[in-house]
C-alpha positions in Angstrom: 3.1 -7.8 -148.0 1.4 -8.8 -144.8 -0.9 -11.7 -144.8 -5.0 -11.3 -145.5 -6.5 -10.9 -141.9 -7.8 -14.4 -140.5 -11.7 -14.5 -139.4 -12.3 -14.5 -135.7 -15.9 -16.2 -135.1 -18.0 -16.1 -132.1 -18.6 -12.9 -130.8 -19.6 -9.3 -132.1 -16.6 -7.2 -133.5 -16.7 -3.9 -131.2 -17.4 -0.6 -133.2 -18.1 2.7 -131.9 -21.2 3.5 -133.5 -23.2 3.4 -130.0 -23.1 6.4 -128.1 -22.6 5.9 -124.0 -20.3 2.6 -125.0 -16.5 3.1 -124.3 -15.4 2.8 -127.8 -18.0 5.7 -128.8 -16.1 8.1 -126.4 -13.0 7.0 -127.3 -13.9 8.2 -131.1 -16.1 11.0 -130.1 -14.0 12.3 -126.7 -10.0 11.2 -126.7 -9.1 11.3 -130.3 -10.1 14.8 -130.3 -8.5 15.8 -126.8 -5.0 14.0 -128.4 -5.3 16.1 -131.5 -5.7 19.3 -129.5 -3.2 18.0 -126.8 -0.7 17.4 -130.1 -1.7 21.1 -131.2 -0.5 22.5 -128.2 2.6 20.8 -127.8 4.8 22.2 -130.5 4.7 25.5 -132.2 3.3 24.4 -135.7 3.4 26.5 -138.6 -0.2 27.2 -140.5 0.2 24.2 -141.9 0.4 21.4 -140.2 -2.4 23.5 -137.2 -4.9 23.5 -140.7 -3.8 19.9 -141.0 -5.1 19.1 -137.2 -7.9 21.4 -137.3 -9.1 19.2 -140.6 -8.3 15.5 -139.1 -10.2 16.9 -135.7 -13.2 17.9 -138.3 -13.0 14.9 -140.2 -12.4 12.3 -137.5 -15.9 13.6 -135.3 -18.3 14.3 -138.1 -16.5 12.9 -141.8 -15.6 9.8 -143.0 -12.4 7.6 -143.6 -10.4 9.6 -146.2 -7.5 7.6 -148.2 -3.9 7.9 -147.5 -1.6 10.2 -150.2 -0.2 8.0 -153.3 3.0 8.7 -151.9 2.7 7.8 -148.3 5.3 4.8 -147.3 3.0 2.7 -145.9 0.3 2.7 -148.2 0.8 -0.8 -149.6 0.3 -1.9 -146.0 -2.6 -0.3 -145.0 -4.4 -1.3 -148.3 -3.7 -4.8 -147.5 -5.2 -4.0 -144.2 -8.5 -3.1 -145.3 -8.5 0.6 -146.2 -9.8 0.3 -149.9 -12.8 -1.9 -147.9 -13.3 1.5 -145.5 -13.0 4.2 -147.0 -15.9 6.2 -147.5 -17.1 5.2 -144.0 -18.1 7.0 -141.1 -15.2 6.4 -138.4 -18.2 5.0 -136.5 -19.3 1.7 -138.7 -15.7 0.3 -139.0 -14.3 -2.2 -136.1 -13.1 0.0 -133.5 -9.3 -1.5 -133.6 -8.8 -0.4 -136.7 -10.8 3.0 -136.8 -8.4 3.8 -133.5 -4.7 2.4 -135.5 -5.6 4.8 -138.5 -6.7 7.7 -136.5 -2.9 7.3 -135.2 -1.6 7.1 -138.7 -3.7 9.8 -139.9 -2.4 12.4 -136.8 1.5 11.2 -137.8 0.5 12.6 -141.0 -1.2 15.6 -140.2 1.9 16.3 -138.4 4.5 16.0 -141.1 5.9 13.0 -139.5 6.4 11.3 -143.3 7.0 14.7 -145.3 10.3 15.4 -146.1 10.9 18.8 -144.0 11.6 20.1 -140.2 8.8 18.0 -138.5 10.1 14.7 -140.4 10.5 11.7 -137.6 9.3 14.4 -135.1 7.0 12.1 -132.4 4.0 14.1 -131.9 3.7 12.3 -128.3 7.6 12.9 -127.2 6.8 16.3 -124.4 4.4 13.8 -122.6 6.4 10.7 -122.6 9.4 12.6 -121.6 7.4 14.1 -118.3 6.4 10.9 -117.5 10.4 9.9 -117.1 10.8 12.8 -115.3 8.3 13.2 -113.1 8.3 12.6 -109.0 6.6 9.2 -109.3 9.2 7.7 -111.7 11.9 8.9 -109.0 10.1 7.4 -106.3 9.2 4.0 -108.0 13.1 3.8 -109.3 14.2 4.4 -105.1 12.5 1.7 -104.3 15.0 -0.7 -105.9 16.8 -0.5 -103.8 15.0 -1.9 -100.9 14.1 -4.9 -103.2 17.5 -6.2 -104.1 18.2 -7.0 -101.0 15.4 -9.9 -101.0 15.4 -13.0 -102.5 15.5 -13.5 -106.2 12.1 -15.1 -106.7 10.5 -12.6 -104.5 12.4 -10.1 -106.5 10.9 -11.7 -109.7 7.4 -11.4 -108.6 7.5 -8.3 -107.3 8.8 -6.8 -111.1 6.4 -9.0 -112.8 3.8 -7.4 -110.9 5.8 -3.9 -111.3 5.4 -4.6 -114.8 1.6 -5.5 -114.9 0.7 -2.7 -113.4 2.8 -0.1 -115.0 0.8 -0.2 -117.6 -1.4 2.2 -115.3 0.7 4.8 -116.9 -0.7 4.7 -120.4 -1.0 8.6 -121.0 -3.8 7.9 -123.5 -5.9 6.1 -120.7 -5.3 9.7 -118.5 -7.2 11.6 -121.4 -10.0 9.7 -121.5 -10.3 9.4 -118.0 -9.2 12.5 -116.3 -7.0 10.9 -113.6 -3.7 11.0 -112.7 -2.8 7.6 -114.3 -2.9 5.7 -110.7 -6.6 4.6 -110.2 -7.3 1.7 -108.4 -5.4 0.2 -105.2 -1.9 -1.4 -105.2 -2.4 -4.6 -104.3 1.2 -5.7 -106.0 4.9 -5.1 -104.4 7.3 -3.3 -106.8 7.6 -0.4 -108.7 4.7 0.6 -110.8 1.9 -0.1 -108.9 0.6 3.2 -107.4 -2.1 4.3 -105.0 -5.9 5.9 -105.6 -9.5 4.7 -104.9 -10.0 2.3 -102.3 -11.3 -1.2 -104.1 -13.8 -3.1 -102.1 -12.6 -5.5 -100.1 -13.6 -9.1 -101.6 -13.0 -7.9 -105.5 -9.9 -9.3 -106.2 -7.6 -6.7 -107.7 -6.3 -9.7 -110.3 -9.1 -11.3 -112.2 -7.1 -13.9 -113.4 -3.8 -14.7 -112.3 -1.6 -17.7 -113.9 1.7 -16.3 -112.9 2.3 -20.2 -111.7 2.4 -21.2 -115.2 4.8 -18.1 -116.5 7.2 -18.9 -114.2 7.1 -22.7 -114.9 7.6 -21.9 -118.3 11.0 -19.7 -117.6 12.7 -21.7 -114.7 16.3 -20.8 -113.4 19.2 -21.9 -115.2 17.3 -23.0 -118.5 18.0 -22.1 -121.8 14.9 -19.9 -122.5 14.0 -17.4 -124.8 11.7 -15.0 -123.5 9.6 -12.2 -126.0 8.1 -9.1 -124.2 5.8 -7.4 -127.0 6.0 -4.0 -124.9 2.8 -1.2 -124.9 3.9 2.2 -123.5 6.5 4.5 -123.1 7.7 6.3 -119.8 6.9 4.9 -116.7 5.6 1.4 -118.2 8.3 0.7 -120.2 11.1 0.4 -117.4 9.6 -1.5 -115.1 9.2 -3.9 -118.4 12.9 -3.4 -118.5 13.4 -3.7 -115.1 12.0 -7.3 -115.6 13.7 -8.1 -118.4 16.9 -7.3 -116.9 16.1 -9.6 -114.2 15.2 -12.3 -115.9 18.4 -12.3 -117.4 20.4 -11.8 -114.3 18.9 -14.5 -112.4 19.4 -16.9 -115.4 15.8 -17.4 -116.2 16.3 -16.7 -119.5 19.3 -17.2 -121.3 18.2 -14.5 -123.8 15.1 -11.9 -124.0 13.8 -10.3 -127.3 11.6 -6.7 -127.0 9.2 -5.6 -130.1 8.8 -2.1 -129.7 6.1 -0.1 -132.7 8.1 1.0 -135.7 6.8 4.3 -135.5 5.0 6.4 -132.8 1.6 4.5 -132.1 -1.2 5.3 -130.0 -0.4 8.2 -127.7 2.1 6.6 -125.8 3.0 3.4 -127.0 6.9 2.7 -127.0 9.2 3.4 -130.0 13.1 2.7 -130.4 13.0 6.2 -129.3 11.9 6.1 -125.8 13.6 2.8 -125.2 16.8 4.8 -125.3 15.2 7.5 -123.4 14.0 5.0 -120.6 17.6 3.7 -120.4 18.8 7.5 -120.2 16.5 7.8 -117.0 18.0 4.2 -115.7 21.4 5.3 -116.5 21.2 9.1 -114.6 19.1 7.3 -111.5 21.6 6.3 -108.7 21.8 3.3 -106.7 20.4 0.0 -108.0 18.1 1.5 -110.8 21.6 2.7 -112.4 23.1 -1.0 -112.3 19.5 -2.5 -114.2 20.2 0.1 -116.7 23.8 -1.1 -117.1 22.6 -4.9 -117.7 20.1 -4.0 -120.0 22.8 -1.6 -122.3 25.6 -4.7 -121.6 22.7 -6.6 -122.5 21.9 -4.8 -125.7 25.7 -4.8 -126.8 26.6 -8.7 -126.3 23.2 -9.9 -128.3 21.5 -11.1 -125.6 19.0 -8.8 -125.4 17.4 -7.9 -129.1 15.4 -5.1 -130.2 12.6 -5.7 -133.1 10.2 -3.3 -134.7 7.9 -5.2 -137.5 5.5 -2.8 -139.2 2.6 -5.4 -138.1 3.3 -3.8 -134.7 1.8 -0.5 -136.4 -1.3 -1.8 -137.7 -4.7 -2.2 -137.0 -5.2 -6.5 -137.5 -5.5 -8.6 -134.0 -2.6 -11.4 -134.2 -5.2 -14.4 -135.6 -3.6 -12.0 -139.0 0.1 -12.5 -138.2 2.3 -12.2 -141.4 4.2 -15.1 -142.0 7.5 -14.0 -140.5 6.1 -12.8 -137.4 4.0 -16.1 -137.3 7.5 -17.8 -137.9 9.3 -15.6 -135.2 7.0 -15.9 -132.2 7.0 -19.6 -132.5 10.8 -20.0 -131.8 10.3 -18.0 -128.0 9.8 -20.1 -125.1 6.7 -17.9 -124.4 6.2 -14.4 -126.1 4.7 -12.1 -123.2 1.9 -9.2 -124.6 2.2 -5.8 -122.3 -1.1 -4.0 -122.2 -4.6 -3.4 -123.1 -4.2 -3.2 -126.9 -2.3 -6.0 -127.1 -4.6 -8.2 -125.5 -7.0 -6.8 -127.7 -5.4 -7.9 -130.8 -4.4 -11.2 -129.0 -8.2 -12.5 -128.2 -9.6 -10.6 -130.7 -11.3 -7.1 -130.5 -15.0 -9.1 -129.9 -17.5 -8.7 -127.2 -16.6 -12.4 -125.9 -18.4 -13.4 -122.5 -16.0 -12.8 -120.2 -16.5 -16.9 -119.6 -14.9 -17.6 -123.1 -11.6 -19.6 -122.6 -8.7 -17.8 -123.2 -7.0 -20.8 -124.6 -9.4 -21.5 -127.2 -9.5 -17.8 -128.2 -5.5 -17.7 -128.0 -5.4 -21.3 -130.3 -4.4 -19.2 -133.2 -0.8 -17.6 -131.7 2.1 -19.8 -132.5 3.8 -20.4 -129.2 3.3 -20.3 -125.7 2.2 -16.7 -124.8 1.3 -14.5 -122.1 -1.2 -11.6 -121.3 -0.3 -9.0 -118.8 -2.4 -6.6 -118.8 -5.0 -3.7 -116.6 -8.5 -3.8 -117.7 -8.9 -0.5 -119.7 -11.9 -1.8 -122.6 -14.7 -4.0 -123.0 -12.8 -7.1 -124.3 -12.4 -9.6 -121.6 -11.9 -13.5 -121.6 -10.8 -16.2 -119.1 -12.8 -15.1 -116.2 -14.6 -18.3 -114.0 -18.2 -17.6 -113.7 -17.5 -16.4 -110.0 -15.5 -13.7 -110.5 -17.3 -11.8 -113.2 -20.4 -12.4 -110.8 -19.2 -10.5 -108.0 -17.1 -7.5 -110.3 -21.1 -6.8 -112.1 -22.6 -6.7 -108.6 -20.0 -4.6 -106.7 -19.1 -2.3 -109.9 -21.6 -2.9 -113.0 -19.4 -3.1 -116.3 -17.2 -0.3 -115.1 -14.5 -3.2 -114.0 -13.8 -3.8 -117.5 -12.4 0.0 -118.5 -11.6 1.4 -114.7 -7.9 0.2 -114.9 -8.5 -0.5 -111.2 -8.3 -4.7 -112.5 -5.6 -6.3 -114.2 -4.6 -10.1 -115.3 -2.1 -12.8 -115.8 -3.5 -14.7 -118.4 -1.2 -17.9 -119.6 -1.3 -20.1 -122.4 1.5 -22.5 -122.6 0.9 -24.8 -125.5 
């Protein structure tokens, strides 16, 4: 049974009660463009299309609705507060965990619990697997090739930065946006980064950027243990890989640990699933994104690469409400890295912090060393000097913080 959430002072929970704030068009305008982008996906029977058409009803106009007695999970999600919601408006609860049960709730709409044909079926797959497939996962794997031939540290930087803004990709973020998932300039080398609107000149791309302090934390030939808690599928998960894979080649870490969700999980976050798809694409790609895929399934098969799935990973707590074995886990890593927007979220705290607010004093509560890497896609922001979040409001307003055209290396290493 997972451990009672831990209180989080300081600044106001986000909810989505507030029309014209992001996490109101979230609720209002992407979970019903998923459920009717789910819909259209797969040739449901009567049945589970009734079952959408009621969760699109419900989750716009009705309130929080309990889970069946027999749902596997419900011991979970009533330690997680659901008993305390239910009965209210998707609108009054915090927004972090009104989004995680929306999730749940579609699975189940879906049949993804019932015994029957649609059992284990990820409503999200079709999209994921275009992402693999598509003309800008070819051209970002090509360019490995050019970037094996330079240096190893500038080979490291370059993936980490691949990795960081990857998580562009987030098909969920494309929804509620209406872009083709690469706003923003590239101001990074490696795969992942992308072209689209021009960013004014004297805005810095990264808001915060301890990359320094990662890599003094993993240097070559040490014994490390690294974590990567990954977000999305498709085309941010490899160049995650592509990292890890690195790292391990290089001999900055001796071994590397990836906690993937349990179950499907937002509308593109990364399963079991589609890291064996993603190592598919590697695997089929020629040149040097075939050999990462190589190390990473050698990797997989002598141990030193693990795969984890807790069902914490599922849920809708931030991390101040680790269970005990997670809390246990993460403090044997040399530094436990957390992909994405969510998982920053859930790592500061879904609050409307000042942007000022130190991100080591907000982080105080993880149990290791631990890093953010992440593109600005909600409200939530910490760490910023007073200088920087002066000259984002004057060039941008508050758009900077849900554009995605921003991103941040955030560090904490005690």
């Amino acid at each position: 049974m997972p451990d009672s959430p831990a209180p989080t002072p300081g600044a106001p929970v986000l909810v989505g009660g507030e029309p014209g704030t992001f996490p109101h068009s979230v609720l209002a305008e992407r979970h019903p463009a998923i459920i009717r982008q789910v819909r259209d996906a797969f040739p449901y029977g009567p049945a589970i299309r009734g079952a959408l058409d009621a969760l699109l009803e419900n989750c716009t106009g009705g309130v929080i609705e309990p889970l069946p007695a027999d749902a596997p999970d419900r011991d979970h999600w009533h330690a997680w507060g659901l008993e305390e919601h239910t009965g209210r408006s998707w609108y009054e609860v915090p927004w972090l965990w009104a989004e995680s049960y929306f999730y749940r709730r579609l699975l189940e709409a879906t049949g993804y619990f019932t015994p029957g044909p649609w059992q284990g079926i990820d409503p999200f797959r079709p999209s994921k697997l275009a992402e693999l497939d598509s003309a800008e996962t070819e051209e970002e794997l090509a360019a490995l090739d050019d970037l094996t031939t330079r240096p190893p540290d500038e080979q490291a930087q370059a993936l980490l930065h691949g990795s960081l803004w990857g998580n562009r990709a987030d098909l969920g973020f494309r929804l509620s946006t209406g872009t083709s998932g690469s706003t923003g300039t590239a101001e990074s080398a490696g795969p992942g980064t992308g072209t689209g609107t021009p960013r004014t000149p004297d805005i810095p791309a990264l808001v915060a950027d301890d990359s320094a302090a990662l890599w003094a934390l993993l240097p070559p030939g040490g014994t490390s243990t690294l974590c990567l808690v990954a977000d999305n599928a498709g085309r941010e998960l490899i160049p995650d890989l592509l990292l890890l894979a690195h790292l391990l080649d290089a001999g900055r870490v001796a071994r590397a640990v990836l906690h993937l969700k349990p179950q499907p999980y937002y509308v593109s976050d990364a399963t079991t699933a589609d890291l064996l798809d993603a190592l598919r694409r590697l695997a089929s790609a020629p040149g040097a994104a075939r050999a990462y895929g190589r190390r990473l399934w050698d990797a997989l098969n002598d141990g030193t690469l693990t795969v984890r799935a807790h069902p914490f990973s599922a849920g809708p707590l931030p991390y101040a409400a680790l269970p005990g074995d997670l809390r246990a886990e993460f403090a044997g890593y040399t530094l436990t890295v957390l992909k994405g927007d969510l998982n920053y979220r859930r790592l500061v705290g879904d609050r409307l912090w000042p942007p000022t607010t130190s991100f080591a004093d907000v982080t105080a509560h993880f149990p290791g060393p631990v890093a953010a890497l992440r593109t600005l896609k909600s409200d939530v922001i910490t760490g910023l000097d007073a200088r920087t979040e002066a000259a984002l409001v004057a060039a941008e307003g508050q758009r900077w913080r849900t554009s995605g055209t921003h991103a941040l290396i955030q560090v904490r290493e005690k």
